[in-house]
C-alpha positions in Angstrom: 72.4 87.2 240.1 69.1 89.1 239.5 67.2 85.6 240.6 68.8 86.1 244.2 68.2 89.7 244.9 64.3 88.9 242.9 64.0 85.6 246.0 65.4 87.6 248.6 62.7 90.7 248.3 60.0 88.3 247.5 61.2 86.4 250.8 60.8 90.6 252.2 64.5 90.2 254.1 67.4 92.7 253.7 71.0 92.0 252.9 71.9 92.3 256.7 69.3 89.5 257.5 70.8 87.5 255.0 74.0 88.0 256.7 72.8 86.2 260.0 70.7 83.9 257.8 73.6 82.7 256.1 77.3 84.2 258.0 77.9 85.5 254.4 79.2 88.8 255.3 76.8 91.6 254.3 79.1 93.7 252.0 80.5 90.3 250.4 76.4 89.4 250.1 76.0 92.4 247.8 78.8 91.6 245.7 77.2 88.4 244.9 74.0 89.8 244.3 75.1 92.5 242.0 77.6 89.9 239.9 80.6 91.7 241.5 81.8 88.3 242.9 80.9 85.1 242.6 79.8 82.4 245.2 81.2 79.2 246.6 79.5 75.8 246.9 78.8 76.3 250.3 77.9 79.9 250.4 75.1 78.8 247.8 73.7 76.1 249.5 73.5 78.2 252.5 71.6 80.8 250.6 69.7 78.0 249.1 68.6 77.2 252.3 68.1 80.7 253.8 65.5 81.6 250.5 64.0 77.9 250.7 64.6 77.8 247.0 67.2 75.1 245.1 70.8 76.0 244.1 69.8 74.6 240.5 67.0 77.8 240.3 69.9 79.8 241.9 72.4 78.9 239.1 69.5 79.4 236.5 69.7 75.5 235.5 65.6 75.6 236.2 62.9 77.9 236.5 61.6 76.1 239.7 61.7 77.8 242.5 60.2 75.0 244.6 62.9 73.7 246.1 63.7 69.0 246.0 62.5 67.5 248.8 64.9 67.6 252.1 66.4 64.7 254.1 65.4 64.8 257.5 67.9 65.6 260.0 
């Protein structure tokens, strides 16, 4: 989980933004960033999404952070 906390600081937010960023409670935020619990498929993609990053890099499948290209909405 070293990759998330490494985006997140990089992106220069807290854990509390990430809480509004993503309605991942804060405390249950830092669990997943210290490897204390793990996260669901949604809660990644909505962190994916938050750090503009891919949920492969977030998984450590690649070392891209660059995230695919989106569909438009």
């Amino acid at each position: 989980m070293s990759r998330l906390k490494e985006l997140r600081k990089e992106r220069g937010l807290t854990q509390l933004q990430m809480q509004f960023l993503t309605g991942i409670d804060q405390s249950d935020y830092s669990k997943i960033e210290n490897g204390k619990r793990y996260y669901t498929f949604e809660q990644c993609k909505r962190i994916a999404l938050a750090l503009d990053t891919s949920m492969d890099y977030l998984a450590e499948l690649t070392d891209e952070k660059v995230p695919y290209p989106r569909k438009e909405k």
